[in-house]
Each structure stands twice: as structure tokens, then as C-alpha cells.
C-alpha positions in Angstrom: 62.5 131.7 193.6 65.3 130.2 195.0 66.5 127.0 196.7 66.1 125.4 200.4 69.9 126.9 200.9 73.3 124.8 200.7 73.4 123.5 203.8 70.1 121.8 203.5 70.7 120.7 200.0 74.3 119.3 201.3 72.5 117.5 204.1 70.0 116.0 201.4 72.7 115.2 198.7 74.3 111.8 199.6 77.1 112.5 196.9 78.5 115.4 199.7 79.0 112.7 202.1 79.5 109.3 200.4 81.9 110.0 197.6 84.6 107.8 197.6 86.4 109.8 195.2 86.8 112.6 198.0 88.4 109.9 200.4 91.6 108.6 200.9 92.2 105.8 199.0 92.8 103.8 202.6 90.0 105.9 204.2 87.8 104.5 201.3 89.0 101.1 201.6 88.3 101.2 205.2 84.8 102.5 205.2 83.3 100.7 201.9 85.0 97.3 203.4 87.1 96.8 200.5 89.0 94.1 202.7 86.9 92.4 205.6 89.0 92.1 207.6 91.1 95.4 207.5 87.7 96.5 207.8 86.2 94.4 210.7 89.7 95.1 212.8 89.2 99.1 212.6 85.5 99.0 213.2 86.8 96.5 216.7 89.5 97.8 217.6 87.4 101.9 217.2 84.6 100.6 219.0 86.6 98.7 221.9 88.5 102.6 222.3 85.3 104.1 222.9 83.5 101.9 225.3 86.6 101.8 227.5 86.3 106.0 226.7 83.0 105.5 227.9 83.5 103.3 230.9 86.9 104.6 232.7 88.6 108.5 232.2 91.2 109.1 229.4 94.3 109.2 231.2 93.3 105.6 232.1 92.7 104.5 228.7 95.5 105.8 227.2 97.9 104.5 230.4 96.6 101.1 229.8 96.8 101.2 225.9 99.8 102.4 226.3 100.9 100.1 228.8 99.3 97.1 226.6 101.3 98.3 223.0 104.3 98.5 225.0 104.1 95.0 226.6 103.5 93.3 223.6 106.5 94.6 222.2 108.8 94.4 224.4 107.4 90.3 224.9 107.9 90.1 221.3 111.3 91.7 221.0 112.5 89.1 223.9 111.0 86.4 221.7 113.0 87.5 219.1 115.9 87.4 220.6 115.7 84.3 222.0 115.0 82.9 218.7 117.6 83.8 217.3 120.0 82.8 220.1 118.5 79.3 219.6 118.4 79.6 215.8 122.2 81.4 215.6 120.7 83.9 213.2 121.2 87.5 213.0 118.8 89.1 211.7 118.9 92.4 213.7 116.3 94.0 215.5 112.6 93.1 214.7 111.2 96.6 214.5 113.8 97.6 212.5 111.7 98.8 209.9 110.0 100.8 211.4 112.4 102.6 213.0 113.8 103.6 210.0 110.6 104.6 208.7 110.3 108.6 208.4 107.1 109.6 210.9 107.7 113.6 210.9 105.8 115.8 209.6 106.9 118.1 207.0 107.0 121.9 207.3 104.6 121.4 204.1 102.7 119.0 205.0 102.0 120.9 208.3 101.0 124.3 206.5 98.7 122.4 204.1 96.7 121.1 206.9 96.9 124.3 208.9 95.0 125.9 205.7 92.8 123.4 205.2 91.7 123.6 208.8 91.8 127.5 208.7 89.7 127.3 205.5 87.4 125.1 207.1 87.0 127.4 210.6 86.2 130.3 208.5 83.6 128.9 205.8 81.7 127.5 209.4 81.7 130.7 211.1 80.4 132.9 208.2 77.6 130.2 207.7 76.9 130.7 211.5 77.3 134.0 211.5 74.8 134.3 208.7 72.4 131.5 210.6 72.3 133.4 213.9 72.2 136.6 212.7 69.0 135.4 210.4 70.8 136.7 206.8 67.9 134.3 205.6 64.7 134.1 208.0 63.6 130.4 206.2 67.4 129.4 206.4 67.6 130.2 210.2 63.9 128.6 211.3 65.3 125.5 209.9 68.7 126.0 211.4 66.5 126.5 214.9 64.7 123.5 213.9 67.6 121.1 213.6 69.0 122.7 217.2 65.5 121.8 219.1 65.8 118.4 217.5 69.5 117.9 219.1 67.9 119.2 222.7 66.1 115.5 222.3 69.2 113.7 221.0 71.1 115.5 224.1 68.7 114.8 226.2 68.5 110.3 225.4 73.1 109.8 224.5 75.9 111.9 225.9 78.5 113.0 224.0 80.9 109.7 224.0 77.7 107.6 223.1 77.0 109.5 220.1 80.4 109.4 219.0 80.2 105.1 219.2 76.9 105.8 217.3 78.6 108.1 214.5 81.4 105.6 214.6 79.3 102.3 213.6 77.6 104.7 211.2 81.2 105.1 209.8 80.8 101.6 208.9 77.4 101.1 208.1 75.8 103.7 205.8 78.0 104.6 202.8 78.6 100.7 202.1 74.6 100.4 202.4 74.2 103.8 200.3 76.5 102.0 197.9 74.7 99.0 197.7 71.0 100.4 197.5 72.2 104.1 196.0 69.2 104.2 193.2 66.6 103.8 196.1 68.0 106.1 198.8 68.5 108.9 195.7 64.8 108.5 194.7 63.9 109.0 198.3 66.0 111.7 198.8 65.2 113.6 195.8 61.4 112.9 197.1 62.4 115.0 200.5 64.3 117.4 198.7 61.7 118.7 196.4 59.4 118.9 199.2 61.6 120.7 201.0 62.2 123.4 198.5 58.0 123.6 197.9 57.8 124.1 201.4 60.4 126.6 201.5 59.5 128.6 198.8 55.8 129.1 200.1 57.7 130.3 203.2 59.4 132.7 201.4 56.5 133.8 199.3 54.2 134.4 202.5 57.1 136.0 204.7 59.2 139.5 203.5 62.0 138.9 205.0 63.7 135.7 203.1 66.8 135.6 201.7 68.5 138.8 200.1 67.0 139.7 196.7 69.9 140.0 194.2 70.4 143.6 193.9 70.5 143.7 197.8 73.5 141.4 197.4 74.6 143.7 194.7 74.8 146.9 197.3 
């Protein structure tokens, strides 16, 4: 007898999602709060982006971000320069660095994440395509299961509110996985073996489970 399926078992296995070794080393720094305040500021300065999302349309946000960024420079670059007017120093332009700092993309770098994405697309439509097209009848009842559940979720946040929700979660759950990971595993493995029992006495009572191996062999 086989397993729940991957997709539940990826949904169940906290090691798919909160593994900082599969992060960016900044990305993990972020996220695990490495530095609190690095941390605190992204978590802000995220959230402040999305309730303005929330509250006014996104050409307004990004006019008036826009507008903001480019204020504060060009305030700063005056104050600059009238620093060093008073100070008689030369010390050039005060964003020099980072105009000299390389922001392109490379032709490389551009085809590795056009794979990645492509690679990405297609394992997500062959897993729909197997979901919708019931491949696996115990796969595709749970697969209808999770979709009534997200009628309810659609029906109390919009989209933009879910996104601030997935966003503090960001921020919240792998540093609290980290710092309580034997108890949440325990749990989980709990649920997961459940899962699977259930499962299997699905598959045992109804003919039409997943393929049997020499079907998959034809």
C-alpha cells in the first residue's frame, strides 16, 4: 500500500518549507531574524507596502513611493553639497557608490531563472493535470477538499489581505518551527500517519486509487 501522495506529504513535512539550507543566505537571515533589526525593518517596511496596497490602487502606491525615495534623495544630495561647500571638502557625489555598482542582469543569470521558472510551470501543471483529471481518485478528493476549504478562506480575506497574512507568516512560523521544531515534528508526524491510515482504507475500499505498478509500466 502506498503513501498519502507527495503533495500531502510535502504539506506535512516542515523540512519542505523551513529549511534554511534551501534559502538564501540573506533570505535566511531575514526570515529566522538573525539580525533584529534587519529583520524588524523588512517585516515594516513589507507590511506598510501592503496596507497602502490595500487601502489606495497601485499606481498610487508606487507614484507616492516613488515620489518619497526620490525626495529623500534628492534632500540628501542638496545636504551634501552644502556640507561640503561649508566644510571645503570634495568628496564627490554621495551615491557614488552606487552608481558604480553593476545592477544588470546577466544573459546567464537571466536564463537560469527562466529555467527555473519553466521547470517550476511545468512540474505544477502535470501535478494539476494529474489532480483534475483524477490519475489518483484518494489524491483528487483531498485535492477537492483543500479547494472547498479555500471557498471559506475566499469567502472571510481578499486576495491583498491574505497576502499581509502570508507575509507576517513570513516572519513568524519558521523562527517559531525553529524554536519549538521537536514538538511541531511529533505533531506532525501524529497527522501524517493518520493521514496515510486513512488513506489507505480509502484505497482499500475504492478500485480506482492510484495506478498499480505494472499499469505505470504499460
Amino acid at each position: 500500500m502506498t503513501d498519502s501522495g507527495p503533495s500531502l506529504c510535502s504539506v506535512l513535512n516542515p523540512h519542505a518549507w523551513f529549511d534554511p539550507q534551501r534559502l538564501h543566505p540573506e533570505v535566511e537571515s531575514l526570515i529566522y531574524w538573525r539580525s533584529a533589526v534587519h529583520s524588524g525593518a523588512a517585516l515594516g517596511a513589507g507590511l506598510a507596502l501592503l496596507v497602502a496596497l490595500a487601502c489606495c490602487s497601485v499606481v498610487s502606491v508606487c507614484a507616492y513611493a516613488s515620489l518619497l525615495a526620490l525626495s529623500a534623495a534628492v534632500a540628501f544630495r542638496i545636504y551634501k553639497n552644502v556640507l561640503q561647500a561649508v566644510q571645503k571638502t570634495n568628496d564627490g557625489h554621495p551615491f557614488k557608490w552606487l552608481l558604480e555598482k553593476d545592477v544588470s542582469v546577466s544573459a546567464e543569470r537571466a536564463q537560469s531563472l527562466a529555467a527555473a521558472a519553466t521547470a517550476h510551470l511545468n512540474a505544477a501543471l502535470a501535478e494539476l493535470r494529474r489532480l483534475f483529471l483524477v490519475e489518483d481518485l484518494v489524491d483528487s478528493l483531498k485535492f477537492g477538499v483543500l479547494l472547498w476549504c479555500l471557498t471559506y478562506v475566499g469567502a472571510c480575506f481578499n486576495g491583498i489581505t491574505l497576502i499581509i497574512l502570508g507575509w507576517i507568516a513570513l516572519f513568524t512560523l519558521p523562527k517559531a518551527y525553529e524554536m519549538n521544531k521537536a514538538q511541531v515534528d511529533a505533531n506532525l508526524e501524529l497527522a501524517r500517519a493518520k493521514i496515510n491510515e486513512i488513506s489507505a482504507k480509502v484505497r482499500a475500499a475504492v478500485p480506482l486509487g492510484r495506478k498499480s505498478e505494472s499499469e505505470k509500466d504499460k
